[in-house]
N, C-alpha and C positions, 0 to 999 in steps of 0.2 A: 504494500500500500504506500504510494506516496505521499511525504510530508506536505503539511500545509501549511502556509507563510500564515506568520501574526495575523494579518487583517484579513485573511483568508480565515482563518479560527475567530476572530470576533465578530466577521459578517455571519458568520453560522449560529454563533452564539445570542447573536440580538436578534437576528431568524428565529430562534427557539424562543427565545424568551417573548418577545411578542403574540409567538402564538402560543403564548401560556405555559409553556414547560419546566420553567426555573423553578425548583424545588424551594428556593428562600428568595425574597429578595423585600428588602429595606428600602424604604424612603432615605433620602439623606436630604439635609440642607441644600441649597441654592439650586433645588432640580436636578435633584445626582440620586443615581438609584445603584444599589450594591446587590449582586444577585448571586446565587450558586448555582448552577446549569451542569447538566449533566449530559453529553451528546452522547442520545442514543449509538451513534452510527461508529464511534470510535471508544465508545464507555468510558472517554477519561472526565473528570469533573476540571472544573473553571471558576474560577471565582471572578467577577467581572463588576467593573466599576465604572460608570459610564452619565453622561449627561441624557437630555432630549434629544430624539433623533430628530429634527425638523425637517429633514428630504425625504423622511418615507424610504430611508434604505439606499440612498445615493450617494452619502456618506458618513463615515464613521464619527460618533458625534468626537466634537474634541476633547483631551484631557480623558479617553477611553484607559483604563489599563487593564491588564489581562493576566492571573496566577494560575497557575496550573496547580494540580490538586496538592503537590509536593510544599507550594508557599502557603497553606493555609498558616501556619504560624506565622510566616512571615506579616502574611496579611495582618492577622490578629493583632499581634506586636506593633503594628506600624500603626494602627488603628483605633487600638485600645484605649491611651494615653491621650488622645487627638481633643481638643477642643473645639473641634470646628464642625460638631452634631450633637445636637440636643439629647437624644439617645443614648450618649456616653455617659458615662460617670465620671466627676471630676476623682481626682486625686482623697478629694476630703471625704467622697462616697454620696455625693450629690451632682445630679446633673447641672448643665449650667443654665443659665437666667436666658429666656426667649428675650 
């Protein structure tokens, strides 16, 4: 089976998730939605981080990024600590102020 370039795996991946397959996926601040997708077709999971698509699939929105199942920590770790979604918990074990 041939590999498949980056944007070749995230057009797949917002493929699925639009038509409903994302197993998880978060709201986040400024119109940013955080998903866990699992592609059927290759069985590997993806953790995807991504804005509004506004083309309807013409382009990949920007500031997309894309972990494959192996960074789920990575993910977590980068994420966990972050201030910049109300859904986190600060440091003192309270989220932050809307």
């Amino acid at each position: 089976m041939q590999e498949r370039s980056e944007e070749q795996i995230i057009s797949r991946l917002l493929e699925l998730e639009n038509g409903g397959q994302a197993e998880r996926r978060a709201e986040l601040t400024g119109e940013r939605f955080l998903s866990l997708i699992q592609d059927p077709d290759s069985g590997r999971a993806f953790i995807l981080r991504h804005g509004v698509d506004d083309t309807e699939g013409a382009e990949i929105p920007e500031g997309t990024e894309l972990y494959d199942e192996t960074a789920g920590a990575e993910v977590r770790d980068r994420y966990s600590a972050s201030d910049e979604d109300d859904l986190i918990e600060n440091e003192d074990g309270e989220g932050s102020e809307p």
